[in-house]
C-alpha positions as CSV (number, residue, x, y, z in Angstrom):
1,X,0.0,0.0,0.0
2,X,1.4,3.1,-0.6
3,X,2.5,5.8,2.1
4,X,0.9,9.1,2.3
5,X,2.1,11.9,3.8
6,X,-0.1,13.8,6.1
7,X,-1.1,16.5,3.8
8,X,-2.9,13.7,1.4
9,X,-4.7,12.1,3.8
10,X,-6.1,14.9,4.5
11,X,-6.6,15.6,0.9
12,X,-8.0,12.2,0.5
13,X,-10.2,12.9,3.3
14,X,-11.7,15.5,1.6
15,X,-11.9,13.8,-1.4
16,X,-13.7,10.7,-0.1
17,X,-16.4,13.3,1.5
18,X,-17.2,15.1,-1.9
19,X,-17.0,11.9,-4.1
20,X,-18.1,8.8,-1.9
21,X,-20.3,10.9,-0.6
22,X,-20.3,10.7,3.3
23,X,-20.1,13.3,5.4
24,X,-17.2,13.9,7.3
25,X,-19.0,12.7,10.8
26,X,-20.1,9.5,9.3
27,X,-16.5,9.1,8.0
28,X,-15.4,9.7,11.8
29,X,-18.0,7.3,12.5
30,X,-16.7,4.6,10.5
31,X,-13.1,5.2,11.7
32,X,-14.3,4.8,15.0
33,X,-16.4,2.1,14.7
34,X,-13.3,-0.5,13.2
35,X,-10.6,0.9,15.8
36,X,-12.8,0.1,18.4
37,X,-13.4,-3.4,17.6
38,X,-9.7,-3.7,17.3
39,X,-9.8,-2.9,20.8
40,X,-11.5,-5.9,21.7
41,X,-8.3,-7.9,20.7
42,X,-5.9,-6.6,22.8
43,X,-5.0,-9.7,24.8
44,X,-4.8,-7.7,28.2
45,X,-7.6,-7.1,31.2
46,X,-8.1,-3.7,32.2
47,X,-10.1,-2.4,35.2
48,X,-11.4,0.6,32.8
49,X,-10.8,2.6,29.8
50,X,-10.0,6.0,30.2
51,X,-9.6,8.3,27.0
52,X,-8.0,11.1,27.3
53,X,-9.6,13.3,23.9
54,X,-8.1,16.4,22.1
55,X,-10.8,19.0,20.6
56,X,-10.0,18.0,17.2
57,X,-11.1,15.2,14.6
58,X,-8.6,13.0,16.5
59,X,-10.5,13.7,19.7
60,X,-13.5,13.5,18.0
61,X,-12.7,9.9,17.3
62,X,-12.1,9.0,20.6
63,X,-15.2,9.8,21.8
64,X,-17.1,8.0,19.3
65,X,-14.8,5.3,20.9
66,X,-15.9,6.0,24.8
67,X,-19.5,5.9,23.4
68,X,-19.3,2.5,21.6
69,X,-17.5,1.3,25.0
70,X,-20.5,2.2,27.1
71,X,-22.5,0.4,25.1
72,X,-21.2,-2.7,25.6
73,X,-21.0,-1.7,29.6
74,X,-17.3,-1.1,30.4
75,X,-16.0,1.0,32.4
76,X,-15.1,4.3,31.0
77,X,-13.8,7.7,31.8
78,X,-13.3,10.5,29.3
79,X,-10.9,13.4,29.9
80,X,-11.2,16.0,27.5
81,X,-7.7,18.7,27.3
82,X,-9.1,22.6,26.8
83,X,-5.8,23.0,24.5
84,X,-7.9,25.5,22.4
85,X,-11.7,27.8,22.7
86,X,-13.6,25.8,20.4
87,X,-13.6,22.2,19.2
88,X,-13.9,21.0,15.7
89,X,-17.7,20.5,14.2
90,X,-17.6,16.7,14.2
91,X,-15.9,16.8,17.7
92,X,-18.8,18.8,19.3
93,X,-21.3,16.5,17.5
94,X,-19.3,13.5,19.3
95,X,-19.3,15.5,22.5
96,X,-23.0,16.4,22.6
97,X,-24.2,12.3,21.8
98,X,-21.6,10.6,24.4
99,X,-23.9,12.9,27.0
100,X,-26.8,12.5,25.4
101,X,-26.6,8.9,25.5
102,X,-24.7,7.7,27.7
103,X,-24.0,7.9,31.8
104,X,-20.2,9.1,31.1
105,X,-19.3,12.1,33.3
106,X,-16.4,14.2,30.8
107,X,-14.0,16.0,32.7
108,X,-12.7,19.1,31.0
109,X,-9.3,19.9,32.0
110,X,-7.2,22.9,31.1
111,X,-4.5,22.7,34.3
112,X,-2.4,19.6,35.4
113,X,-4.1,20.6,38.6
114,X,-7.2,19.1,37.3
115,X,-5.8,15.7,35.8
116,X,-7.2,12.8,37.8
117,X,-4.9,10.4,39.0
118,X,-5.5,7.3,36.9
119,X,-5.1,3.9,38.2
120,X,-2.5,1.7,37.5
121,X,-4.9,-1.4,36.1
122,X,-6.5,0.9,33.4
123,X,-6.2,1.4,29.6
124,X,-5.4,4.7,28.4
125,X,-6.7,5.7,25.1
126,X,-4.4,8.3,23.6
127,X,-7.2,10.6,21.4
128,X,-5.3,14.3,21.4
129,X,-4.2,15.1,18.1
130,X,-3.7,13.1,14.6
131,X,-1.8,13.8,11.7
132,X,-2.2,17.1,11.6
133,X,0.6,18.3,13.9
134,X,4.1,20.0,12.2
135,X,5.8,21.4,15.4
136,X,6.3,20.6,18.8
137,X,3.8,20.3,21.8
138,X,2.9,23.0,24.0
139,X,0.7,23.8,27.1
140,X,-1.7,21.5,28.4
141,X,-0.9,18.8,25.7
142,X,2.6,19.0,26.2
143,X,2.2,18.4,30.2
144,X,-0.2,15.3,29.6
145,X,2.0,13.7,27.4
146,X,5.3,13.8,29.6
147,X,2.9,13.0,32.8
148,X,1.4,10.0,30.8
149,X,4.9,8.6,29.4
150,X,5.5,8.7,33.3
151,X,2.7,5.6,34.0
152,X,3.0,2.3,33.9
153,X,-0.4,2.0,32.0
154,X,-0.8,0.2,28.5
155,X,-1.3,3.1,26.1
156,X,-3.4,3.0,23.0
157,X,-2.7,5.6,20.7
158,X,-5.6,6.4,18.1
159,X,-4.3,6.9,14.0
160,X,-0.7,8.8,15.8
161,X,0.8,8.7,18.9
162,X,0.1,12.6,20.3
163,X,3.2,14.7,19.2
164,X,4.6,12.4,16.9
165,X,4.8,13.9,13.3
166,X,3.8,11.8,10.2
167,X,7.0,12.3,8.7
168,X,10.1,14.4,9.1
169,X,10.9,14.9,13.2
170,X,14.4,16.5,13.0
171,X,12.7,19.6,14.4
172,X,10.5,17.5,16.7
173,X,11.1,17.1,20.7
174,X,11.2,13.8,21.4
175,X,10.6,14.0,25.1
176,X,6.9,15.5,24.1
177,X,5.8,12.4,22.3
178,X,3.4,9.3,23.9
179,X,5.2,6.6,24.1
180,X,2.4,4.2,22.8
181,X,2.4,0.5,23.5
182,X,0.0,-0.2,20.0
183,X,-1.1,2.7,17.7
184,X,-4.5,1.7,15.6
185,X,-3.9,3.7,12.7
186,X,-6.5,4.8,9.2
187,X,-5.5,4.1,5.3
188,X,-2.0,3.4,6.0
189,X,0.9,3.5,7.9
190,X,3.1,6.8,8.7
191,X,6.6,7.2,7.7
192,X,7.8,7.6,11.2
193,X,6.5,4.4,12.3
194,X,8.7,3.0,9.9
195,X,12.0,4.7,11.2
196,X,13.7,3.6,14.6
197,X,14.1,7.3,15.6
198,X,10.5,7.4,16.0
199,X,9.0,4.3,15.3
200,X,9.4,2.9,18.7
201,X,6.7,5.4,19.6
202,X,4.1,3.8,17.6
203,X,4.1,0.5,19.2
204,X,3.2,-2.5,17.4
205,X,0.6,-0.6,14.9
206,X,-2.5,-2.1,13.1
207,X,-3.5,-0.1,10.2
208,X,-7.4,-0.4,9.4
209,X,-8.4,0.1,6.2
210,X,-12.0,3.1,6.0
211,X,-12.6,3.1,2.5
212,X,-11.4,6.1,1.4
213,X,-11.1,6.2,-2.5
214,X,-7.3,6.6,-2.9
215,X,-7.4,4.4,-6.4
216,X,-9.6,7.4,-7.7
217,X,-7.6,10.3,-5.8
218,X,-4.9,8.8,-7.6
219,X,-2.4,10.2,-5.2
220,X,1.6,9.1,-6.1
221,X,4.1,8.6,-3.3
222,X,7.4,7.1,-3.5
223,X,6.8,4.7,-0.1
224,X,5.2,1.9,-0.1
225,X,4.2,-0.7,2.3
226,X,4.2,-4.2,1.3
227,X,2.1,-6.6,2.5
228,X,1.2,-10.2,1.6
229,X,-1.8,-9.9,-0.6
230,X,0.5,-7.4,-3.2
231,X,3.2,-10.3,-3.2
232,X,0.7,-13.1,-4.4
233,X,0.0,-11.1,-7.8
234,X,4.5,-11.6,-8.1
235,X,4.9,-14.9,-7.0
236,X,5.2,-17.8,-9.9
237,X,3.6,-21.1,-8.8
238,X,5.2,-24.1,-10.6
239,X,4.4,-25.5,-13.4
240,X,3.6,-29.3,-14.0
241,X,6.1,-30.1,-16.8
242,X,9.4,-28.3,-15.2
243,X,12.8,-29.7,-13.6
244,X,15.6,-28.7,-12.2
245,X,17.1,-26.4,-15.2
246,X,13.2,-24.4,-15.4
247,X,14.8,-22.9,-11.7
248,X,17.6,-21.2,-12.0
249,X,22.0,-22.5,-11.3
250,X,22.6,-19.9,-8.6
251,X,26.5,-19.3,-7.8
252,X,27.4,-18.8,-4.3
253,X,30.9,-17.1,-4.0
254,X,31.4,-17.1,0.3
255,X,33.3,-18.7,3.3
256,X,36.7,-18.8,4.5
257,X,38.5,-20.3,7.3
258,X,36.2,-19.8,10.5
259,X,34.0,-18.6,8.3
260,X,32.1,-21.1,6.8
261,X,29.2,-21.7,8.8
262,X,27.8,-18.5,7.1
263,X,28.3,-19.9,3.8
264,X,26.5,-23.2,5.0
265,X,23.4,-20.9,5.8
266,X,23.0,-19.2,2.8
267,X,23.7,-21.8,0.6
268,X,21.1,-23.9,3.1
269,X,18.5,-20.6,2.5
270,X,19.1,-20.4,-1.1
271,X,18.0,-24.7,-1.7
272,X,15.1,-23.6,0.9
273,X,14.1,-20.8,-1.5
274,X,13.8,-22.5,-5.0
275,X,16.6,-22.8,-6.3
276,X,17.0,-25.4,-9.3
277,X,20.8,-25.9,-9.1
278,X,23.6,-24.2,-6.6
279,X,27.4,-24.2,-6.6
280,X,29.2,-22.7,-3.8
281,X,32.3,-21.4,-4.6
282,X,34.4,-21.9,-1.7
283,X,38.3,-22.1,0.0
284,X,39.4,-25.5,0.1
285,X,39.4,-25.5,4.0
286,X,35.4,-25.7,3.5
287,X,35.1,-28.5,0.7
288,X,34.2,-31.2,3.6
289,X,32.0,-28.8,5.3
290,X,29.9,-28.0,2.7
291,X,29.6,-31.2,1.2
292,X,28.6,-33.0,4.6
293,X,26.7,-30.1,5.7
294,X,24.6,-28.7,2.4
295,X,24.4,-32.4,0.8
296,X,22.4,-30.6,-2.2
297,X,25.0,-27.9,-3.2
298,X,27.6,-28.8,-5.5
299,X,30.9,-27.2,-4.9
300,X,33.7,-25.3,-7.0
301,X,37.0,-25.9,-4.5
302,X,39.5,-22.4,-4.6
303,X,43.0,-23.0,-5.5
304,X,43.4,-21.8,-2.0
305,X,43.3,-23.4,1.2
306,X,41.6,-20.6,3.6
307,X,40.1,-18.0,1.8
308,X,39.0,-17.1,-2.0
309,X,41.7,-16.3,-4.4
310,X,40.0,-17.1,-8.0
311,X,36.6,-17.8,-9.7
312,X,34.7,-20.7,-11.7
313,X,33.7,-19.6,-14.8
314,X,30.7,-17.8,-14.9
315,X,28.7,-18.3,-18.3
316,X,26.9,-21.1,-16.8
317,X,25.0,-19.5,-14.1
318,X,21.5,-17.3,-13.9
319,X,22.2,-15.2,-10.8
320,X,25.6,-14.8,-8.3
321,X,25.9,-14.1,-4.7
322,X,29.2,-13.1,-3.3
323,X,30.1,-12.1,0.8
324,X,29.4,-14.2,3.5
325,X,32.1,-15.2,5.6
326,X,34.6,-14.1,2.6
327,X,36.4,-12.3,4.7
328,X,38.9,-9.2,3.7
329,X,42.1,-10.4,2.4
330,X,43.4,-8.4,-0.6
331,X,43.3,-11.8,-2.6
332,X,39.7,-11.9,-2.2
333,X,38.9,-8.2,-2.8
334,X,40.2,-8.9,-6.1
335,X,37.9,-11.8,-6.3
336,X,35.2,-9.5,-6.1
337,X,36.7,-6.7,-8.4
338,X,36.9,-9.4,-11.2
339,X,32.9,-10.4,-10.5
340,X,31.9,-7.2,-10.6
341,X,34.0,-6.5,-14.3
342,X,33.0,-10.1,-15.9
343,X,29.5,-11.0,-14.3
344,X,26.8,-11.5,-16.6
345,X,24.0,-12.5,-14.4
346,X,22.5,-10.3,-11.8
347,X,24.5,-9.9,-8.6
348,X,24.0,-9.5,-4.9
349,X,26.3,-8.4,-2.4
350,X,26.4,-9.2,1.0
351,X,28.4,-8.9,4.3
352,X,32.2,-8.7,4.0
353,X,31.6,-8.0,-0.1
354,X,30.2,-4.5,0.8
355,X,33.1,-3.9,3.4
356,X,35.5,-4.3,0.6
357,X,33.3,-2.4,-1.3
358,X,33.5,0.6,1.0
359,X,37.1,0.3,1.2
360,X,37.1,0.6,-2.8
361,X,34.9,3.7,-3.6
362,X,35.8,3.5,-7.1
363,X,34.3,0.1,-8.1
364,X,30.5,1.1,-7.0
365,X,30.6,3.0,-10.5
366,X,31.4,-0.3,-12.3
367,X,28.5,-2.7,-10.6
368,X,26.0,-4.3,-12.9
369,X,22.9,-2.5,-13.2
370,X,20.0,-4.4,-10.7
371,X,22.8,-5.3,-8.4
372,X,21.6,-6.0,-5.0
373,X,23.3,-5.2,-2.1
374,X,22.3,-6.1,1.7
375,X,23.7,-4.0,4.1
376,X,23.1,-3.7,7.9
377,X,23.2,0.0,8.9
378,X,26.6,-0.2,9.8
379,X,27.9,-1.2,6.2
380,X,25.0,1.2,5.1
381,X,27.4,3.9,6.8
382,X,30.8,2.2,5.8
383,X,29.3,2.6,2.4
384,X,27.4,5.0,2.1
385,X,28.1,7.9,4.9
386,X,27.0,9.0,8.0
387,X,23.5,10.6,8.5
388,X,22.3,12.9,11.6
389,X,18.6,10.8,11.3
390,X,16.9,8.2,9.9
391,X,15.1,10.4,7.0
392,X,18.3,11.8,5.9
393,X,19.4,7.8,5.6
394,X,16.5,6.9,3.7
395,X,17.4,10.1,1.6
396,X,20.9,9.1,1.1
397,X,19.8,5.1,0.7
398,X,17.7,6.5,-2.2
399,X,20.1,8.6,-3.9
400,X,22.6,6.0,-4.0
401,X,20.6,3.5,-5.6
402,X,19.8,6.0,-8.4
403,X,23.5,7.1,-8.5
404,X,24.4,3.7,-9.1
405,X,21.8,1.8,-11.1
406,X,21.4,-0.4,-7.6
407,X,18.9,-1.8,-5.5
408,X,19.8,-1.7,-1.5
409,X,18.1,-3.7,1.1
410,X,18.9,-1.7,4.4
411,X,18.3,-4.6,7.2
412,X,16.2,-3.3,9.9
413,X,12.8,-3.9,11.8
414,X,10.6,-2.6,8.4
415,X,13.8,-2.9,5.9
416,X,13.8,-0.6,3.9
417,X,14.3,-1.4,-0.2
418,X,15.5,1.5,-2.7
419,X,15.3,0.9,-6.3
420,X,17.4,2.9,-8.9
421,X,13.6,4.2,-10.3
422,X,13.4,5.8,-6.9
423,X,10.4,3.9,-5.1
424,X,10.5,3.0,-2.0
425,X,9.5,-0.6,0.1
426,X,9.4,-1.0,4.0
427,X,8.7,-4.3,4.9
428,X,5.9,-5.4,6.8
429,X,7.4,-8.9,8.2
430,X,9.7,-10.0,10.7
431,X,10.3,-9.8,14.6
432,X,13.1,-8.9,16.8
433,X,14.4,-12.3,17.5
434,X,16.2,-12.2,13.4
435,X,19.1,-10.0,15.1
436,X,20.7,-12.8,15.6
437,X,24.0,-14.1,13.7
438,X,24.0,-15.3,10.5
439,X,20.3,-13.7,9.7
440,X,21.9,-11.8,7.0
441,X,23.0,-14.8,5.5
442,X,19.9,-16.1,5.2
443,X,18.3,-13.4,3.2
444,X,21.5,-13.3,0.6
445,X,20.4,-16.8,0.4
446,X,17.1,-16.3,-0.3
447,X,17.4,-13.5,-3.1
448,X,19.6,-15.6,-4.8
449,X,17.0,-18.0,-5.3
450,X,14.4,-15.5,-6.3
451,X,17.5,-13.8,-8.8
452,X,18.3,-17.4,-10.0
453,X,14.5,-18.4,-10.8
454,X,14.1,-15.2,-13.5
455,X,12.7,-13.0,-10.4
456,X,13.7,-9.1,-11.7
457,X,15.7,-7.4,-8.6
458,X,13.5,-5.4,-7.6
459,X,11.0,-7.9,-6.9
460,X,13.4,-10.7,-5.7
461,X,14.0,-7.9,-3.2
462,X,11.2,-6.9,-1.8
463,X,10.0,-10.9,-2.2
464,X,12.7,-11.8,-0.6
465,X,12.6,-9.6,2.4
466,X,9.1,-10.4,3.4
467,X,9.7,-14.2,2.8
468,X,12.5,-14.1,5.1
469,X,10.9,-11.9,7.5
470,X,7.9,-14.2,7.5
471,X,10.1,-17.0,8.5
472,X,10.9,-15.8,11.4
473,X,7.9,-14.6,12.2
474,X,6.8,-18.5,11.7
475,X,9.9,-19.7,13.7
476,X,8.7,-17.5,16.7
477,X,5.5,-19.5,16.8
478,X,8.1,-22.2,18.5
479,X,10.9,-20.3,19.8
480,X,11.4,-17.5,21.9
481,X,13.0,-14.1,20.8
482,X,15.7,-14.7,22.7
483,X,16.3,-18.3,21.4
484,X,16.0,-18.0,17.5
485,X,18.5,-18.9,15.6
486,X,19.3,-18.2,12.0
487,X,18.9,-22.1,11.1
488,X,15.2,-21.6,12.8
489,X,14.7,-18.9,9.9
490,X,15.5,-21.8,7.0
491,X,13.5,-24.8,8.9
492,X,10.3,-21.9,8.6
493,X,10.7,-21.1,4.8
494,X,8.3,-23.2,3.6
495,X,5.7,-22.1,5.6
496,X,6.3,-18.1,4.5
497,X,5.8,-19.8,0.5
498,X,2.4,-21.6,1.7
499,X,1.1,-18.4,2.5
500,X,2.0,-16.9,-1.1
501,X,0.8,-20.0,-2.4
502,X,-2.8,-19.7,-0.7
């Protein structure tokens, strides 16, 4: 789905009113109505729900929300900030039917003096402001949100976390933004949840879909969010009448003394992933590893014994890896720099390939158009440069893959994918127990499959990212965060293909 900013919501918004139509209460309706059956699923008991409501749309929302809850007999308490003199129209309306028909007593607050003490055992629904907000907090709003981030509660934040903004928050102060365990958000999800500056203050987010017509708005963004259903229309089921050959020879260039248990995993990932044929290319210290450990893989042995010092010839394969566990001997550097000059097929670059890459400047202008490369954000700055915040990384991740003709998988919680036609992916799969050794690995394996198969690199990818990340996400089903492994990521491959399959 693609990523608006917060200026075309609100111009879809508006759009969706005049075209649909539905007034804007009945859209606040709607909203309300699907964020608060989400609340029903939170897996948590709570002695009440209290909501504390801004005077805008966002507000607005929330007490739609309170309403809803007193209808099905909770306990609620609404606490409405005087930040401004009047509210907005559809946030009176709200206002004047959660009296009207309900029992709720709304306190109106415009002094910490007058917010209640809230106990510890209740829900607190964050409702003070939305999208709309472009500079820091002040006055009442400001004081709620640093008294709130000071309570143990569980904190629901309603489409933004109050005093977040949607995109850029180089000018924002971070200590005047909720810190929100879950954030139900509308259409789509914000930029900032998406970068670890600020997306730690989003929570785990569910974004609800309200029907707004963006297909007809035809609004463009260079961010998108990729989900499953997207993927299904990319993947390639097989056919009847195919073998071995119909799937891609992938080579594997990796490993080196020490080193070669992250060779094992890719090539292990890459056989998971589809593959028709692999040769790993590897020192002759690794020959019995490999061929004991990765029975499937055939193997092309180095002249030399502990790390890479020469290449197979290459006509014979679809797509090449090249990194893990390589290691940085000048021997093998040149190993690389030949790849890059004589390789045909599409490439990707992983681990110690981009650390020699960022030691040789020079070669970037000489990659193969499509390559891939995988970087972690610390080879992301080796490589690319140092930035003061995440937006002006994704800005520099985005010029570089123009620059270069490249696509660049940054490795994080919603990795980010740049593509040389300047677009945008952020991941939507994956869990904090991947940052784990030999992850990476995995993934090089994986899009090496996808490359190998006839997958172009932008879609091997952004396919490749999710499948990986979905993985894990089955492999958490039966390990623990702190227990994953990256072998658990390959033994939960298949599952991450049924779901494409389905």
């Amino acid at each position: 789905m693609k990523i608006l900013t917060a200026q075309q919501i609100r111009e879809l918004d508006k759009f969706t009113i005049e075209n649909e139509p539905i007034s804007s209460y009945d859209l606040m309706e709607r909203a309300a109505d699907q964020a608060f059956s989400v609340l029903g699923l939170l897996d948590s008991f709570y002695s009440s729900i209290v909501y504390v409501c801004g005077k805008g749309n966002n507000g607005g929302d929330g007490l739609a929300m309170a309403r809803m809850e007193s209808e099905e007999g909770s306990p609620v308490q609404v606490i409405v900030l005087e930040h401004m003199p009047e509210g907005s129209p559809d946030f009176a309306k709200n206002l004047y039917r959660l009296s009207d028909e309900t029992d709720i007593e709304v306190l109106h607050v415009s002094s910490m003096d007058q917010f209640p003490e809230i106990e510890e055992e209740a829900l607190i629904i964050d409702a003070m402001l939305g999208t709309g907000l472009d500079r820091p907090l002040e006055g009442i709003i400001a004081q709620v949100v640093q008294h709130i981030n000071t309570l143990s509660n569980e904190v629901v934040s309603i489409d933004m976390p109050t005093g977040l903004f949607a995109e850029s928050n180089e000018k924002n102060d971070p200590n005047l933004i909720i810190r929100a365990d879950h954030t139900i958000t509308f259409h789509c999800p914000k930029l900032s949840f998406l970068l670890p500056e600020t997306g730690n203050f989003a929570g785990q987010f569910q974004v609800l879909d309200i029907e707004l017509m963006q297909k007809e708005a035809n609004l463009q963004s260079p961010y998108e969010y990729v989900e499953v259903d997207e993927l299904t229309k990319l993947y390639r089921t097989r056919r009847k009448f195919s073998h071995k050959g119909t799937y891609g020879h992938a080579l594997l260039v990796a490993g080196a003394k020490g080193k070669m248990g992250a060779a094992q995993l890719a090539a292990k990932a890459c056989l998971r992933s589809g593959v028709g044929l692999l040769t790993a290319h590897i020192p002759q210290c690794g020959l019995d590893v490999m061929q004991v450990g990765v029975k499937e893989a055939m193997c092309s042995v180095d002249t030399n014994q502990d790390h890479l010092i020469d290449l197979p010839k290459l006509e014979a394969f679809n797509a090449i890896g090249v990194g893990p566990g390589i290691g940085m001997e000048k021997d093998t550097a040149n190993v690389l720099k030949r790849l890059i000059q004589d390789a045909k097929a599409p490439l990707v670059i992983d681990a110690d390939g981009l650390n020699i890459l960022a030691e040789n400047k020079t070669w970037l202008n000489f990659l193969p158009k499509g390559t891939i490369l995988t970087p972690h954000p610390k080879e992301f700055e080796r490589l690319v440069g140092t930035a003061s915040n995440s937006m002006e990384r994704l800005d520099m991740q985005m010029q570089f893959s123009k620059k270069y003709g490249v696509v660049v998988v940054l490795k994080e919680a919603h990795t980010s994918i740049t593509t040389p036609s300047g677009q945008t992916f952020f991941n939507s799969s994956g869990n904090a127990g991947m940052a784990t050794a030999g992850s990476g690995d995995v993934l090089t394996g994986v899009i090496l499959a996808l490359l190998a198969q006839g997958y172009a690199p932008e879609i091997a990818a952004v396919l490749g990212v999710w499948l990986h990340g979905t993985a894990g996400d089955y492999a958490l089903r039966s390990e623990s965060m702190e227990s994953m492994m990256a072998s658990d990521i390959i033994a939960n491959l298949s599952a991450a293909y049924r779901e494409l399959a389905i």
